[in-house]
C-alpha positions, 0 to 999 in steps of 0.5 A: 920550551922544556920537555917533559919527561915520565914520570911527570904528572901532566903526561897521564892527564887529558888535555882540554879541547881548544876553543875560541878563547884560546887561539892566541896563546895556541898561536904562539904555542904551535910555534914554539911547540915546532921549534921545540920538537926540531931542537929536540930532534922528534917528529911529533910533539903534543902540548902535554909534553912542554905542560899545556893542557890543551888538545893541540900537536905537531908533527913533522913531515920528513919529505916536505921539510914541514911541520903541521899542526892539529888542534882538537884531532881525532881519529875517526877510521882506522885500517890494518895494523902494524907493530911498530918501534916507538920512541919518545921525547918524553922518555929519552933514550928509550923505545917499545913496541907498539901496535898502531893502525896503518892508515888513520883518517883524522879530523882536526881544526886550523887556528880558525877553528876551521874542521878538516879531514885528513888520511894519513898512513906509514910514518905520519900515521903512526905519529899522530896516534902517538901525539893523539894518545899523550893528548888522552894521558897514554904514554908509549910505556902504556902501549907497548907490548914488550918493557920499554928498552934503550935504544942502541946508538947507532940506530938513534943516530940512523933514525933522527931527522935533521936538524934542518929547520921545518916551516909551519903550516 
């Protein structure tokens, strides 16, 4: 799949909740959404940003080597705040600063359209408002309080996973 870049339309649109008439095209969505995100090196990818409308996202958990995905995710409580560094398959090269909660808890659904309640904190996070927010049409360039910047090498090359592959839960 291709990744969308800023200043792309479909970035500043909301996307649609899934609903039961969609499970199979989200089936293989998440998929390809999983390959996607680890060929391109990120920790999060929101359908928005491979140009599908629909209220779905991946992210990868780092220490499990595992990718999940949320259909339909909100965030229902937020704790703490911290200011953060973030970047964006969608905008390449580039970082800002953004203010996230610390601890987030979300409710989502499964390909069954199954509801689950999960807390998250640190890292995964912070990765799920990102991917929540392009959901919402919100980019990091909406977010950050300072003008996003690029990143200099180095730190992009001490900060990206492997490019081991992930399973998909």
């Amino acid at each position: 799949m291709e990744i969308v870049t800023y200043p792309a339309e479909v970035l500043t649109k909301t996307a649609r909740k899934v609903g039961r008439g969609d499970i199979e095209r989200v089936r293989k969505l998440v998929n390809d959404m999983a390959e996607t995100m680890i060929e391109g090196e990120g920790i999060g990818l929101a359908a928005n940003q491979v140009d599908e409308l629909l209220r779905v996202i991946v992210v990868r958990d780092l220490e499990a080597n595992e990718v999940h995905y949320y259909l339909n995710p909100t965030i229902t409580k937020g704790q703490g705040e911290a200011l953060g560094e973030e970047g964006c398959l969608s905008f390449p090269g580039l970082a800002g600063l953004i203010p996230r909660y610390e601890t987030v808890t979300v409710k989502f659904q499964d390909l069954d359209l199954k509801s689950y309640r999960v807390e998250l904190e640190g890292l995964a996070a912070r990765t799920v408002q990102h991917e929540i927010d392009h959901l919402n049409g919100i980019t990091i360039k909406d977010r950050s309080t300072v003008e996003l910047y690029h990143r200099r090498e180095e730190e992009e090359e001490a900060e990206r996973p492997s490019k081991r592959h992930a399973v998909l839960n």
